[in-house]
N, C-alpha and C positions, 0 to 999 in steps of 0.2 A: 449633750450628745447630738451628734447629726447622723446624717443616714447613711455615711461611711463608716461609721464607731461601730452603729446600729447592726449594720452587716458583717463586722468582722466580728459583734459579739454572736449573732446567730449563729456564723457558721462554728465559731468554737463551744459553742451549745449543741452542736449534733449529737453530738454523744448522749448526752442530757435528756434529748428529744428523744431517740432511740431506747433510752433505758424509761421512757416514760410509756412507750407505745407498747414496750414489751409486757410490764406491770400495769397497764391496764389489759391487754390482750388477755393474763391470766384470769379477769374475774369477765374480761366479756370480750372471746376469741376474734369479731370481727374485728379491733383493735390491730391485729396482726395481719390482715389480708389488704389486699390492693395498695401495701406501700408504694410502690413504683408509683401507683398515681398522686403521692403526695409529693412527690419530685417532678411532674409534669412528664415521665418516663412511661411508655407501653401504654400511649393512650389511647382510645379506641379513635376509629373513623369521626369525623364529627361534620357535620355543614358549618358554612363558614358564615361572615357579612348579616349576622342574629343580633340578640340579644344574651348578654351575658348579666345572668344575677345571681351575688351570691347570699347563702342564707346560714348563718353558723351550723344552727343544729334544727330540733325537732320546732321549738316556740315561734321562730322565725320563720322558718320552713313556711307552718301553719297561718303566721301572717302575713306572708308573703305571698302564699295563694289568689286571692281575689285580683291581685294586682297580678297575676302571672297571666289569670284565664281573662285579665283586661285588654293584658298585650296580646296574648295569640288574639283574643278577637279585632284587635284594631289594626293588626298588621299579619294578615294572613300568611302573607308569602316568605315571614322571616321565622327561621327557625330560634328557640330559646336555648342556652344552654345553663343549667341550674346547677350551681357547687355547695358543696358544706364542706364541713369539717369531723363532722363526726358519723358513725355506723347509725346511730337511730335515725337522725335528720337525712341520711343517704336512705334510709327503707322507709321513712315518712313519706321521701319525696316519690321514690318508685308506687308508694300505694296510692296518695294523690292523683299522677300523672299516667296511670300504667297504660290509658287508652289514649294518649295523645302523643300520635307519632313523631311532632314537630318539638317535644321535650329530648335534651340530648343531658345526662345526666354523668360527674364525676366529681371526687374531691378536689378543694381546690387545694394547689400547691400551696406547700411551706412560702412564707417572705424572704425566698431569695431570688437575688435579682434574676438569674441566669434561670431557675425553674418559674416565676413570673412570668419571662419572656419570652420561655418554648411555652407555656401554654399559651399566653397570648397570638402567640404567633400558629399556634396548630388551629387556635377558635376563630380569629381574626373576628372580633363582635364588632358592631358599629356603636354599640354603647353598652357600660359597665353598670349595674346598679348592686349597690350592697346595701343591704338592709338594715336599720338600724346603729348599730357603733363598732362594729366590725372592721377599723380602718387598717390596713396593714401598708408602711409606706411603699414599699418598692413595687407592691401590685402596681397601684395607684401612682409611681411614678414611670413605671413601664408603660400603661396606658395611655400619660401624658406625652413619652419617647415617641408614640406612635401615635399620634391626636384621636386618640377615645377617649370619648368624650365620660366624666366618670359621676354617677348622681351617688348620693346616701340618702336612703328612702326611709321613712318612719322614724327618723333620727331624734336619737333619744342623749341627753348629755347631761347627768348629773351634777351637780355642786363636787362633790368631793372627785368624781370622773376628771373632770374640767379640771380641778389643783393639781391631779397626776398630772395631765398632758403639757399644763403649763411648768412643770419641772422640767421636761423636756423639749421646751419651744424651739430648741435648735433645730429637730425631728419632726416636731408635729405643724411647726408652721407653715415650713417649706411644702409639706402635705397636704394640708389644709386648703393654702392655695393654689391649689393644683386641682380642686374637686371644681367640676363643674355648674352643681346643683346638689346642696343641704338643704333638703326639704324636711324641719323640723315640726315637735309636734307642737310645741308653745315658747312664745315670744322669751320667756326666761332662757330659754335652750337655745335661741337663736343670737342672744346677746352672747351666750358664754363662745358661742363658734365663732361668733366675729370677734371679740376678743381675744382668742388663741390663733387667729392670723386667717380666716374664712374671707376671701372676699363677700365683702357687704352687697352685691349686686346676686348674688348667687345664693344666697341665705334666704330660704322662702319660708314662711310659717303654715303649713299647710294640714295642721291637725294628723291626729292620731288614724291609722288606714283601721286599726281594731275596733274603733267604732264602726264600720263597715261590713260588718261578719254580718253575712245573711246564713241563717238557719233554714235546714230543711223542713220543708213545709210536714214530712212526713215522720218525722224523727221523732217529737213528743208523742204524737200515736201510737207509732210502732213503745217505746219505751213505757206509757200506759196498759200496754197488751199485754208486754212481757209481768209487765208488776202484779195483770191480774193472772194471768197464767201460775206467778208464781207464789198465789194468792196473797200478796202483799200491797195489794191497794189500798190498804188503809191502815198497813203498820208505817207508826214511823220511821223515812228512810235518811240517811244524810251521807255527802260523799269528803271525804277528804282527798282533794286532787292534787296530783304536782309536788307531793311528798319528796323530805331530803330526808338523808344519816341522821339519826338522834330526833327528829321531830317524829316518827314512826311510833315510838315507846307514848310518846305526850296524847297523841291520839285515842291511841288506846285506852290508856288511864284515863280520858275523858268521858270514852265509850263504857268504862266500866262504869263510872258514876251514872251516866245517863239512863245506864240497865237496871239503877237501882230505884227511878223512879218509873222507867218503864222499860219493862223485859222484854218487850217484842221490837223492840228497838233494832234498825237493821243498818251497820255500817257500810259505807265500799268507799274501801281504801286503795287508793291510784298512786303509787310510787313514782317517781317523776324518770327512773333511771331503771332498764329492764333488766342489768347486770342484777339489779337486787331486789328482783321479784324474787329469787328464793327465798333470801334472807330475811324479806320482811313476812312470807307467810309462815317461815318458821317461828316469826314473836308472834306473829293471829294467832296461830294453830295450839301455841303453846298454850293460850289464854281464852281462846273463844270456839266455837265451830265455826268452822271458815271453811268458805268455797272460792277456789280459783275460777276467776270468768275464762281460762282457757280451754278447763277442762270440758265445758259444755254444762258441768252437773245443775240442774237447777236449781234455786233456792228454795227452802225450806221451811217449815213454820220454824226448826229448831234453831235455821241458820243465825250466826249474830253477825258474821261479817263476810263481805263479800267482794275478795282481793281482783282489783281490776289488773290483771296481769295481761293485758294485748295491746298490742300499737292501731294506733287509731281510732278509738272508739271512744274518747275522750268526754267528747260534747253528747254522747248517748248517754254514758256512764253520769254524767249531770243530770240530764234526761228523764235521768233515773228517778232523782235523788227529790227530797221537796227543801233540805238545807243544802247549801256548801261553804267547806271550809276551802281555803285557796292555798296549799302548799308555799314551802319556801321562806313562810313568814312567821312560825315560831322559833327558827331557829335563824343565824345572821346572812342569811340568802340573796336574801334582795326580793324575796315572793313574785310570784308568775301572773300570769292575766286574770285579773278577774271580773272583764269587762264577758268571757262567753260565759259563767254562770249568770250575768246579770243579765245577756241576752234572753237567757231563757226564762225569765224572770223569776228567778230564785233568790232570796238573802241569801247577802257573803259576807262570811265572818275568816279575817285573815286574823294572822298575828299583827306585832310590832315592826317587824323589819321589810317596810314592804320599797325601799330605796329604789328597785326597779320601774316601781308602776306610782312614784308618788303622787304626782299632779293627779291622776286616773283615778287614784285610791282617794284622795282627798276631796276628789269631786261628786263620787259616788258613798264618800263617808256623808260631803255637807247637805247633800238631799237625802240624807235618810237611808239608802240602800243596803251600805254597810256597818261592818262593829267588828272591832278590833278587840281581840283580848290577848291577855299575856302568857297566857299558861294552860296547862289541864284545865283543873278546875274553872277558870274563865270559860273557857270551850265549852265546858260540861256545861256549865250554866246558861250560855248563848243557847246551844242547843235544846237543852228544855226548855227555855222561855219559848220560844220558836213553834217549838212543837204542844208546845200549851194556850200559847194566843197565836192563831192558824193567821185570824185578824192582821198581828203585826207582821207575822210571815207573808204575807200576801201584800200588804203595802210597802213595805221592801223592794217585793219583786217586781212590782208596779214601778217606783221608782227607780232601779236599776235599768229598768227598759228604757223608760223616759230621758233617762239620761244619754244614753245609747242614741235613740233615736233625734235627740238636740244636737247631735256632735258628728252626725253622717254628712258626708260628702265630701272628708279627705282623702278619698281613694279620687274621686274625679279631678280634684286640683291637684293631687299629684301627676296624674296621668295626661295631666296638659303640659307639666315641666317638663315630662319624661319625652313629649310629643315633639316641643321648641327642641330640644339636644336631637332628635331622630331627625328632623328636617335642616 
């Protein structure tokens, strides 16, 4: 396939696309609103001659930050413009940036040429960065039409990722060669980009930017206050974050075991998708007392679980917690970061399918920090041991951090990449 095939099958996929935005809209209506901006149509005012980056959704969003508030401070007088694709990574980013006037915020268009290139052309950046594996070609040969300059920042490329693209080397090569700077996070990932056709001079290994997460100074405090306010400083608390469909139920069942050897046992369960806070507090509520963190109610001695239903409060709701388990990875997901609970030096116990974060997960498995298990029952058992040798919870988190802290300062070597393409 090449990027003529590529775009004549997009465009006969609109329809496709259209019936996909409708049937999501019904379970979560921002789905339906600002379409025109996904066609590059009715876009608002914007400054021009910036910074364009884009960030899929909420994950990227979030690691995308440190390196957003690098750029505004190293280049004052250029305005950012921030895209995603999706309503939560669109109100992630408005809550992140909501005081920084020089953030210009929309979805980014579909991959079509002609909507690629009014946006391009209404933003006119002087350079593109997209996050992570987010390559769409036409963006990225539109910017080429017009020498913007194009980096993939915190680039991530799996084994089996990498087999897909090379079934379509017709498509992804031509692409590939056209990016400016793949700033990858390990030497394995920079070989698979130069062999799917990445110029070798523009392939940097410039580690992981999420080892880079600085934490507020203030945030463990305030989250000890609330624990004692909510006299729960000394019940066991544990959070499952980043929750998908069907690993919701597994949790649970873990939590009920864990009740049975201690009943003051306090969950907070974090859905990864806000379409289905209802649906997951309707299996708590069925099974346990549960309080929504939207509600405000505070917890209770009776409370058992304590549904994190708000955007942005993520790394609080860890905060919280003295275990976490990391979403994504009991079920076939690919599991989420879980380099911010080790931040805060907590054990992390994911599942089995953690393909997203493997190098990260395997490094923070071979010092100790983490523990994988398979099931409920695994879960349940992680967790009581945990909460029964405080001991080995505590050198976990020790470790976690330590890790963290050996693997900083890929945010600055990217930021020198990003600087050579600016000048």
């Amino acid at each position: 396939m090449n990027r003529t095939l590529y775009t004549l099958l997009f465009h006969l996929g609109l329809p496709l696309v259209a019936l996909r935005l409708y049937l999501r809209a019904r379970k979560a209506p921002a789905y339906g609103q600002r379409i025109a901006e996904r066609f590059a149509c009715k876009l608002a005012p914007m400054r021009r001659d910036g910074i364009w980056v884009h960030a899929v959704s909420v994950g990227e969003s979030i690691a995308a930050a440190p390196m957003i508030r690098a750029l505004l401070k190293a280049y004052p007088d250029l305005p950012v413009t921030l895209t995603c694709m999706t309503p939560t990574g669109s109100e992630r980013i408005r809550a992140m940036f909501a005081d920084e006037p020089r953030i210009q915020h929309c979805y980014l268009p579909y991959d079509l040429p002609w909507a690629a290139g009014r946006f391009l052309d209404h933003v006119r950046p002087r350079l593109g960065i997209i996050m992570e594996t987010e390559l769409w070609p036409n963006h990225i040969h539109q910017c080429a039409k017009r020498g913007i300059p194009v980096a993939l920042a915190n680039a991530r490329l799996s084994e089996r990722s990498a087999r897909g693209y090379a079934r379509f080397a017709g498509l992804t090569r031509p692409m590939l060669a056209e990016m400016s700077l793949i700033a990858v996070q390990t030497e394995t990932e920079a070989q698979r980009f130069r062999s799917l056709g990445a110029r070798p001079e523009c392939v940097q290994v410039t580690g992981s930017i999420k080892f880079d997460l600085k934490i507020d100074a203030q945030l463990q405090p305030r989250a000890r206050d609330l624990r004692e306010r909510w006299g729960a400083g000394e019940r066991p608390v544990w959070i499952a974050a980043s929750t998908h469909e069907g690993e919701d139920a597994l949790i649970l069942e873990a939590h009920r075991q864990l009740l049975q050897a201690h009943g003051d046992a306090l969950l907070v369960l974090v859905p990864r998708h806000p379409e289905r806070f209802d649906a997951v507090h309707g299996l708590c509520q069925a099974q346990f007392t549960t309080v929504r963190r939207s509600s405000g109610v505070p917890v209770e001695a009776q409370t058992q679980v304590l549904l994190g239903d708000t955007m942005g409060e993520l790394l609080f709701l860890y905060a919280l917690a003295d275990i976490a388990f990391v979403g994504g990875s009991l079920v076939p997901t690919g599991g989420h970061n879980p380099l911010e609970p080790a931040a805060l030096a907590l054990p992390v116990l994911t599942g089995p399918h953690v393909f997203n974060f493997l190098e990260i997960s395997a490094m923070l498995r071979e010092a100790g920090a983490l523990q994988e298990v398979d099931d409920a029952s695994g879960l349940a058992g992680a967790v009581r041991r945990l909460v029964e040798l405080p001991q080995d919870a505590r050198r976990m988190g020790e470790a976690g951090r330590a890790v963290m802290l050996a693997n900083q300062g890929a945010l600055q070597r990217l930021l020198d990449g990003l600087g050579r393409l600016l000048t």
